[in-house]
C-alpha positions in Angstrom: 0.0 0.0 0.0 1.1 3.6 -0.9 -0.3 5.4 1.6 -3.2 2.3 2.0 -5.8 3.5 0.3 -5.7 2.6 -3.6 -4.0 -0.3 -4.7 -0.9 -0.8 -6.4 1.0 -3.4 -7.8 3.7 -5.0 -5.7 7.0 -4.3 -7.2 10.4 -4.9 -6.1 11.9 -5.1 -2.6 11.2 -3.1 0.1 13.5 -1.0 3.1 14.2 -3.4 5.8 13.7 -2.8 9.2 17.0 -1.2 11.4 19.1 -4.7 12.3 19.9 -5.5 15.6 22.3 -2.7 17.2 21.5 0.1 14.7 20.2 3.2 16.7 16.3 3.5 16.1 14.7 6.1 13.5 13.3 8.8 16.0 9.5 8.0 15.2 10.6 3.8 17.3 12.8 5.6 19.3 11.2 4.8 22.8 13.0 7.3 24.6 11.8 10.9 22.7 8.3 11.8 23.9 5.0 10.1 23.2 3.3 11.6 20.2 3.3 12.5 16.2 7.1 11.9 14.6 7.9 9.7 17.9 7.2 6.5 19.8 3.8 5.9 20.7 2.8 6.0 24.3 2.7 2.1 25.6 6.5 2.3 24.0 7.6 5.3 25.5 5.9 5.3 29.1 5.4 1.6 29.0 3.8 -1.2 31.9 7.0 -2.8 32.9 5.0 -6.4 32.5 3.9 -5.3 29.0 8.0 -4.8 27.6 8.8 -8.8 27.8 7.0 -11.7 26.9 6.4 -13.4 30.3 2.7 -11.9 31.2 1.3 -12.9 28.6 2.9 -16.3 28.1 1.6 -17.1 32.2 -1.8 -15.9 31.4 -2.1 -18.1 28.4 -0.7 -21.3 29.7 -3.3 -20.3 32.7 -6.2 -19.8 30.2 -5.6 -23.0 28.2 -5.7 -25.0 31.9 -8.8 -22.9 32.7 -10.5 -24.6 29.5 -10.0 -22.0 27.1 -13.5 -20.0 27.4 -13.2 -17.9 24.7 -14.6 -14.7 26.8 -11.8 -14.9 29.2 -9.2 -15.0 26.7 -6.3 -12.6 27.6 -6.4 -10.3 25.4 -5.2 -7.2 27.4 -1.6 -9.0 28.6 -1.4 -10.0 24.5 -1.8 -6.8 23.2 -0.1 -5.0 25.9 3.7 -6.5 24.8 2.2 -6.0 21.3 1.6 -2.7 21.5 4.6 -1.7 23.7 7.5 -3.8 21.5 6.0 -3.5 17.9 4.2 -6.9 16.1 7.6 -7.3 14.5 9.9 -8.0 17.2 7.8 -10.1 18.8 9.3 -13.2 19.8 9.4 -16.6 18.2 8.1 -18.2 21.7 5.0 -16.2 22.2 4.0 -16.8 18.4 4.5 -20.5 18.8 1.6 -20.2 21.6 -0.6 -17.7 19.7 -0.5 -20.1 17.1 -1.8 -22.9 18.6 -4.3 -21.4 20.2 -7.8 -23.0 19.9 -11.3 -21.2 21.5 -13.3 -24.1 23.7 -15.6 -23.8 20.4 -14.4 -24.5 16.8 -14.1 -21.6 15.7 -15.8 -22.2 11.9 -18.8 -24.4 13.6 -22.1 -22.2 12.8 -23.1 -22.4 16.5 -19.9 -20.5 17.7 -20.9 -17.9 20.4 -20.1 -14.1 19.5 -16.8 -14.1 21.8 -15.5 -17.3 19.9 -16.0 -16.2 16.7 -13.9 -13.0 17.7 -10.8 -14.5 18.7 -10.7 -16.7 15.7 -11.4 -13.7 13.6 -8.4 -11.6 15.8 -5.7 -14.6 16.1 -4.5 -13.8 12.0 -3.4 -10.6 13.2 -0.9 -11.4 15.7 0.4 -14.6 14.6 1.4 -13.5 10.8 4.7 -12.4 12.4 7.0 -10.6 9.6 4.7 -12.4 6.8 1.4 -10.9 7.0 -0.8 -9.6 4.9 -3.4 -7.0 4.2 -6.1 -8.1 5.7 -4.1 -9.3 8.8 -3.0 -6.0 9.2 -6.2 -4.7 9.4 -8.0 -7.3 11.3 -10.3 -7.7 8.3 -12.0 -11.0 9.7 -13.2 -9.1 13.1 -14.4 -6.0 10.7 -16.4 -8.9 8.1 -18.2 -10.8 11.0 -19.4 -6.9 12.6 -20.9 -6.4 8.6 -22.8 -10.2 8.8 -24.0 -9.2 12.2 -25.4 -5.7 11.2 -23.4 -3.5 12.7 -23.5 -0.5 10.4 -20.6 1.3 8.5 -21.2 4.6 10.5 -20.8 2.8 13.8 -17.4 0.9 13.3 -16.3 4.7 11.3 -17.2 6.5 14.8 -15.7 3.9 17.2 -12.5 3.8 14.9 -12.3 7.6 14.7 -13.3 7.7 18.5 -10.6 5.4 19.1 -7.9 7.4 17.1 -9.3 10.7 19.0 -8.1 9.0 22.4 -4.8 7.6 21.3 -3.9 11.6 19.7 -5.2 13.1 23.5 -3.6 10.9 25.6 0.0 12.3 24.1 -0.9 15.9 24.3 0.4 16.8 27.6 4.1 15.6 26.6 3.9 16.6 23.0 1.5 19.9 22.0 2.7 19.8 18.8 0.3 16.9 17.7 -2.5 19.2 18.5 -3.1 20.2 15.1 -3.9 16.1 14.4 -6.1 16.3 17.2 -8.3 18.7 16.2 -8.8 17.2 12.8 -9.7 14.0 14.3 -11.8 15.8 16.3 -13.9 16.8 14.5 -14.0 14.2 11.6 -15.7 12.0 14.9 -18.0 15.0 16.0 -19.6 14.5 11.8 -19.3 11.1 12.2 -21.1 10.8 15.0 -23.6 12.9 14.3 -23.3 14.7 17.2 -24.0 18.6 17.1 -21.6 20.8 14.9 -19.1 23.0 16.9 -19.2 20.7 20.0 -15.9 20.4 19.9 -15.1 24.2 19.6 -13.9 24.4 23.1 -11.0 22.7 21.9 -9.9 25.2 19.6 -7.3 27.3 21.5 -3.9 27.0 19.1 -0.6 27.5 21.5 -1.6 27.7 25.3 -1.1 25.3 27.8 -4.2 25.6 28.4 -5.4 25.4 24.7 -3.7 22.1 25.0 -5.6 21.3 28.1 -8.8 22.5 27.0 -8.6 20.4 23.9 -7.8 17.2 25.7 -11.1 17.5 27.6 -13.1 18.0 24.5 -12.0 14.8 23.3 -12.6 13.1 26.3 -16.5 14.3 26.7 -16.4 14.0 22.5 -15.4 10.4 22.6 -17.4 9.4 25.9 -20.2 10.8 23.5 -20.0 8.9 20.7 -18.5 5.8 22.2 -22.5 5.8 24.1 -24.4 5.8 20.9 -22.3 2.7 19.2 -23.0 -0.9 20.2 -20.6 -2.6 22.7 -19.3 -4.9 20.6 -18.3 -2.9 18.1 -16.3 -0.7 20.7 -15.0 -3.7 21.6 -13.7 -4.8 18.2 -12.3 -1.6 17.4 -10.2 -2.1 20.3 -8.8 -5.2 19.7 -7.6 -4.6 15.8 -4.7 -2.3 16.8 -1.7 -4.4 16.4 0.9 -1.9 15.2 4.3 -3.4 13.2 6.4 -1.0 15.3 6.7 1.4 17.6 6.2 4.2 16.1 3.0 6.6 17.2 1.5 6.8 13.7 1.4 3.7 12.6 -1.1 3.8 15.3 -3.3 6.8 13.3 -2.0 5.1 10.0 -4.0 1.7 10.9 -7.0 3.5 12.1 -7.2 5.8 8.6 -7.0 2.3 6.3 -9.7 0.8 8.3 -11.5 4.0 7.6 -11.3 3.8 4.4 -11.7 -0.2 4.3 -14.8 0.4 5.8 -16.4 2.8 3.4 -14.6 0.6 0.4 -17.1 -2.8 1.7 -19.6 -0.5 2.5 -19.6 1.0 -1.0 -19.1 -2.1 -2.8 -22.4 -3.4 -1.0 -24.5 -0.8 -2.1 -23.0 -1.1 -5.4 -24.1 -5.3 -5.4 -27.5 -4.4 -4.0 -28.1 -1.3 -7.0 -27.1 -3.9 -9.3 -29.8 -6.2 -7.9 -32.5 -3.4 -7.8 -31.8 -2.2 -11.3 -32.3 -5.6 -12.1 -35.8 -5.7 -11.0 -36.8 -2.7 -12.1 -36.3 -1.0 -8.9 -35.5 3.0 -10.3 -35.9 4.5 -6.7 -34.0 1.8 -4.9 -30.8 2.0 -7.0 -31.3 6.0 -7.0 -31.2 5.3 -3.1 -28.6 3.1 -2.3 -26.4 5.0 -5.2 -26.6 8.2 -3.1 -25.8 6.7 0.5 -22.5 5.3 -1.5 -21.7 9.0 -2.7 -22.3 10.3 0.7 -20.0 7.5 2.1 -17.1 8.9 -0.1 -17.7 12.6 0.3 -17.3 11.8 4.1 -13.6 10.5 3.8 -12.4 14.4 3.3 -12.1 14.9 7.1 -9.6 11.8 7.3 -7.6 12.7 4.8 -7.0 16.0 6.5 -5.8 13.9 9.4 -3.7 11.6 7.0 -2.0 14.6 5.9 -0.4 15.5 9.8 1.9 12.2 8.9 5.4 13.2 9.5 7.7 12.1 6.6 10.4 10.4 8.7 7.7 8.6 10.7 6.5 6.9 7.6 9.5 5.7 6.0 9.7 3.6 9.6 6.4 2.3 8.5 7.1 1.6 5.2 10.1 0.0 6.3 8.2 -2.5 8.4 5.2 -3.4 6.1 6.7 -5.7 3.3 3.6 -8.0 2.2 1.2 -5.5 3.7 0.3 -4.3 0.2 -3.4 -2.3 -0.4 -3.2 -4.4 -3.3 -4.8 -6.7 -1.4 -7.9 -4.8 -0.2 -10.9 -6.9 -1.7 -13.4 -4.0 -0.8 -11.7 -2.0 -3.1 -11.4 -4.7 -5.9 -14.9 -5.1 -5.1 -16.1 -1.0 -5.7 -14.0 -1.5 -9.3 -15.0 -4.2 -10.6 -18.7 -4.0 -9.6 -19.3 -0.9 -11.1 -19.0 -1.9 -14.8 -21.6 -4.8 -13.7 -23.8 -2.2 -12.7 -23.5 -0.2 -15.8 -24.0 -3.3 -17.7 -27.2 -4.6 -15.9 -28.8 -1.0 -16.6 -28.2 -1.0 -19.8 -29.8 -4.5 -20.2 -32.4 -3.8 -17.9 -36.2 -2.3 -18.2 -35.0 0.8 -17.0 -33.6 3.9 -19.1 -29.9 5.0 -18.5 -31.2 8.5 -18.0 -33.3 7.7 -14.9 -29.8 6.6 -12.8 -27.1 8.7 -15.1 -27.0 11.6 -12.5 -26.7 9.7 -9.4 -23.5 7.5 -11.2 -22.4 10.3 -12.2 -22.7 11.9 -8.7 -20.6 8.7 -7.5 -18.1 8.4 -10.1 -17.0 11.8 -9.4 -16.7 11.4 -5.8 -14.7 8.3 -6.4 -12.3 10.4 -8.7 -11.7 12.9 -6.3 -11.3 10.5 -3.3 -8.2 9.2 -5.6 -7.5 12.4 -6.2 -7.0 13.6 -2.9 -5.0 10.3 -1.6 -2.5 11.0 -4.8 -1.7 14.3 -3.4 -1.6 13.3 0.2 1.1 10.8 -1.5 3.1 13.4 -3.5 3.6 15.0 0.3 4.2 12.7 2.3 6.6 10.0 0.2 7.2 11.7 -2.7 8.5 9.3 -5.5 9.4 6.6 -3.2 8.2 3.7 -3.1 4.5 2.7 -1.0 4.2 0.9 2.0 4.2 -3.1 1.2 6.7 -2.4 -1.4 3.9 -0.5 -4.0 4.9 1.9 -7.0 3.7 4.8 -5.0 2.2 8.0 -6.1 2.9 7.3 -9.9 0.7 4.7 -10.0 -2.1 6.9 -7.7 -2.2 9.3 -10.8 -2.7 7.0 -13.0 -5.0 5.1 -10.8 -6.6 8.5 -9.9 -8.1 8.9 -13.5 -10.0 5.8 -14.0 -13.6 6.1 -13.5 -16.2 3.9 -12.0 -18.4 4.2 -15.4 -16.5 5.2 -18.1 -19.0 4.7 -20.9 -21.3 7.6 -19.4 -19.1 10.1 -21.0 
């Protein structure tokens, strides 16, 4: 992935990762302050029993003689050496375990309770070690099974952006300068969430001390706010599928931006299917429908890409350095949006319907979609340059070209 969002073909090798005794880039370094261009916080102020392997290790070999109830699995010690030592250096001992773990319930069995059928979705993300993948970066599987259980695109977008809200707050008091990043995630969750415009104001001082204190308790009542109206186990989700490859504070924001935008691809894709289906039958209004919530879905990604744009250059060269096989090349959802669209065009033009009747509304979409790729290209151009993409991808010369392929070309 480039900067994750349109795919690219994997070409040639990417940066390795620092080797052993080579001082770390200042964005892993775990002793600069918490926050944008440094370490994130769990690696910088860390829980002494979260920086080796042994909590974690105990509370597993104690969970698996417990019977392995999938509800009492330990995530929190897992994740907490995770988060504080990077997925990458990880050791080979706590992977072996994670790898043979196995929930009380099969995990594929259609009678698996809810908190079963999590784990198995979350295990691909922390046992792919230095060889995962896309979707394993992502924790696709945990975002799929929310979809086939009807929790709705706006409710994973505001707990994910809710989620990145808190991690950018919590590193305010040591590092104002991420304050601009803040307030851009700030308000992307306040019109996510719905919640009522300029609630977030309060947090607008720019330089103070107490600008910067005044804007961490805006998040906090912000957050608490629209963590309420989303469904627990959605929350709950979201806070499992953050699984950074390093230590580096945004990866951390980097993540939470491609699941974003993961999201509204699969959610755009659906809608795409289902207009397909209604055209189909006739179904003007439906298509019409559906067509528009896609377009507002991808007019809605502006207020991430402003926070996409806070990424330090230095901090994502440490990212790209530590993504090999991580590749947006991979995304299905956005496969999904491109190669649905033609089938769309295609079924209107062989359906009872007149092209006329849905022209503006595609239109309306293929636009949006243009300027989405747009948008990412730039955000490219300024924060890699010509370089090569995360995952080893071509970068922003492929964006441009990727930018000016449309949805449904044959509209004119």
């Amino acid at each position: 992935m480039t900067t994750a969002l349109s795919p690219a073909p994997a070409v040639g090798p990417v940066p390795t990762a620092p080797t052993a005794g080579t001082a770390p880039a200042p964005a892993d370094d775990p002793a600069r302050a918490p926050g944008v261009g440094g370490p994130s916080l769990a690696a910088a102020r860390p829980d002494p029993a979260d920086s080796d392997p042994r909590r974690a290790l105990h509370e597993l070999e104690c969970w698996r003689a417990d019977g392995r109830d999938a509800a009492r699995f330990p995530y929190g010690a897992v994740l907490g050496h995770y988060r504080t030592v990077g997925k990458n250096a990880v050791g080979a001992e706590l992977l072996t375990v994670l790898r043979a773990v196995e929930p009380a319930v099969p995990a594929p069995a259609e009678t698996a309770g809810p908190a079963a059928r999590l784990l198995t979705d979350w295990l691909p993300q922390v046992v792919d070690g230095t060889q995962g993948d896309y979707d394993s970066y992502l924790g696709s599987p945990v975002y799929a099974s929310l979809a086939r259980t009807g929790a709705g695109t706006e409710q994973v977008i505001t707990a994910l952006l809710a989620d990145l809200v808190a991690t950018e707050a919590a590193t305010l008091p040591e590092a104002p300068a991420g304050r601009a990043r803040t307030r851009a995630a700030l308000r992307a969750l306040t019109a996510a969430a719905g919640l009522p415009a300029g609630c977030e104001a309060k947090g607008a001082p720019q330089t103070t001390q107490d600008g910067t204190a005044d804007l961490v308790r805006a998040c906090a009542e912000v957050v608490a706010a629209a963590r309420e109206a989303v469904p627990s186990a959605v929350v709950r989700a979201v806070e499992l599928t953050l699984t950074p490859t390093t230590r580096c504070h945004d990866e951390q924001m980097f993540i939470r931006v491609i699941q974003i935008f993961e999201a509204v691809f699969a959610a755009v894709g659906r809608s795409i299917g289902a207009a397909t289906e209604a055209v189909a039958a006739g179904r003007a209004d439906r298509a019409r429908e559906l067509l528009e919530g896609a377009t507002r879905q991808v007019t809605g990604t502006s207020g991430v890409f402003r926070v996409l744009t806070t990424m330090p250059k230095d901090a994502f060269a440490v990212i790209r350095a530590n993504t090999d096989g991580r590749s947006a090349v991979q995304s299905r959802a956005y496969r999904t949006v491109e190669r649905s669209a033609p089938e769309l065009h295609g079924a209107l033009l062989t359906s009872s319907l007149q092209e006329c009747e849905l022209q503006s509304v595609m239109s309306e979409l293929d636009t949006a979609w243009g300027a989405m790729k747009r948008t990412h290209w730039g955000i490219t151009m300024k924060v890699i340059g010509t370089v090569r993409g995360t995952g080893g991808t071509a970068g922003a010369s492929y964006l441009r070209e990727a930018a000016e392929a449309r949805l449904f070309p044959a509209l004119g």
